[in-house]
N, C-alpha and C positions, 0 to 999 in steps of 0.2 A: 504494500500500500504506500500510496507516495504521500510524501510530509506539506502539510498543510504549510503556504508560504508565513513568510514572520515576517517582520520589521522591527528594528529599532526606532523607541517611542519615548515621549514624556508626559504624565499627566500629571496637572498640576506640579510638583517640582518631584516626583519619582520619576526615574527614567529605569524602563521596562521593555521585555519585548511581547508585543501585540502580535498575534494569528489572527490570519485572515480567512476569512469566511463568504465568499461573493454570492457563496448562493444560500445564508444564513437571513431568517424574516429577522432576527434578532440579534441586537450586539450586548453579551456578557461580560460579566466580569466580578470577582468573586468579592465574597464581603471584605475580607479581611485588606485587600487592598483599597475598595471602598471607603471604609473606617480610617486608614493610613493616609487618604488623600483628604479624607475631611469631604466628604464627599456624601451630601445629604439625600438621604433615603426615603423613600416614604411609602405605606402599605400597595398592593396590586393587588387583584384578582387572575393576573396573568397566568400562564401554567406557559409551560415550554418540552420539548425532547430533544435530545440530542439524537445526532446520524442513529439512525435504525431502533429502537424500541426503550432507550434510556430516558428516562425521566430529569431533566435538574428541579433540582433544590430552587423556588425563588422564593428572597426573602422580600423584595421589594421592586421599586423602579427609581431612578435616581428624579429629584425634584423638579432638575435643569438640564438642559442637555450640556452633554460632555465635550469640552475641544481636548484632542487628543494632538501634540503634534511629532510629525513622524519624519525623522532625522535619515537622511540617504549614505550612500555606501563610505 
């Protein structure tokens, strides 16, 4: 199976590397980095799966949309 592509990224002042996902209805990302960026949460009713019958965990949706920005080679 071939590897899903990555980038180097910064949110808020953590720099990270982001997976990309183009044929994703939804862009994740776990709590724990959430929390680390200060990055406010607030309740959903959403549900989500991941590739083939996995369920994720959603704790929330974030309040604001996210800039993420992504750093080249």
């Amino acid at each position: 199976m071939a590897k899903s592509p990555a980038v180097r990224a910064k949110l808020t002042d953590i720099l990270l590397v982001a997976i990309l996902d183009p044929g994703a209805e939804v862009t994740c990302l776990n709590e724990s980095l959430a929390l680390k960026a200060n990055i406010k949460v607030v309740d959903t009713t959403s549900s989500a799966r991941a590739a083939g019958t996995n369920a994720l965990e959603i704790v929330g949706q974030t309040a604001e949309p996210l800039e993420v920005t992504i750093f080249g080679d």
